[in-house]
N, C-alpha and C positions, 0 to 999 in steps of 0.2 A: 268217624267210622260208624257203621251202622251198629247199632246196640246190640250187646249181646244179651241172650237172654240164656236160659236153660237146654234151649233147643237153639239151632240156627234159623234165621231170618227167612221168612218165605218171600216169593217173587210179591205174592199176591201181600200180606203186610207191608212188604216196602210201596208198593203202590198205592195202598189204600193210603199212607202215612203220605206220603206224598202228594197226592188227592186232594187231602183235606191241607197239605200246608197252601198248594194253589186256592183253594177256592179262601183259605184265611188273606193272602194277599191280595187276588180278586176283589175281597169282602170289605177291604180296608181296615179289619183288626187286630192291626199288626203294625204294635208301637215300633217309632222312631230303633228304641234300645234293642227290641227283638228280630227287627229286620235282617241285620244282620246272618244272627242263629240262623234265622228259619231259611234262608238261601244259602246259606254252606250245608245244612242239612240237606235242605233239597238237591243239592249240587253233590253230595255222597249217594243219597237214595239212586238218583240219575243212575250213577257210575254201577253200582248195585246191582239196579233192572237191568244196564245194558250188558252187562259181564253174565247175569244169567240169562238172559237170551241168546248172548254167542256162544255160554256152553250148551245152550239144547241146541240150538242151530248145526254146531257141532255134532252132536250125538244124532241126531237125525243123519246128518249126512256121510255119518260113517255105518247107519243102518242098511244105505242106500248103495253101497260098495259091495 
């Protein structure tokens, strides 16, 4: 699950965190043991962005009614 912290998660920190876990596995410094982590994270962060997207996508389109 994505981390909680004090405040809830922004669109834009889950992306940026994401960001860089792509450009760690691009980069190849991403042991055997850590691979794993870093693509189940990536694979929440994913789920994340796209659940806040469908809810602005949402909210837009009920501005538009």
């Amino acid at each position: 699950m994505i981390k909680q912290t004090a405040e809830e998660p922004t669109y834009q920190s889950a992306w940026t965190e994401l960001q860089k876990i792509v450009n760690d596995l691009q980069g190849g410094s991403v042991g055997i043991d850590e691979l794993s982590n870093k693509i189940e994270r990536a694979a929440e962060l994913v789920r994340f962005c796209r659940e806040r997207l469908r809810s602005t996508e949402d909210a837009v389109g009920r501005l538009g009614q």
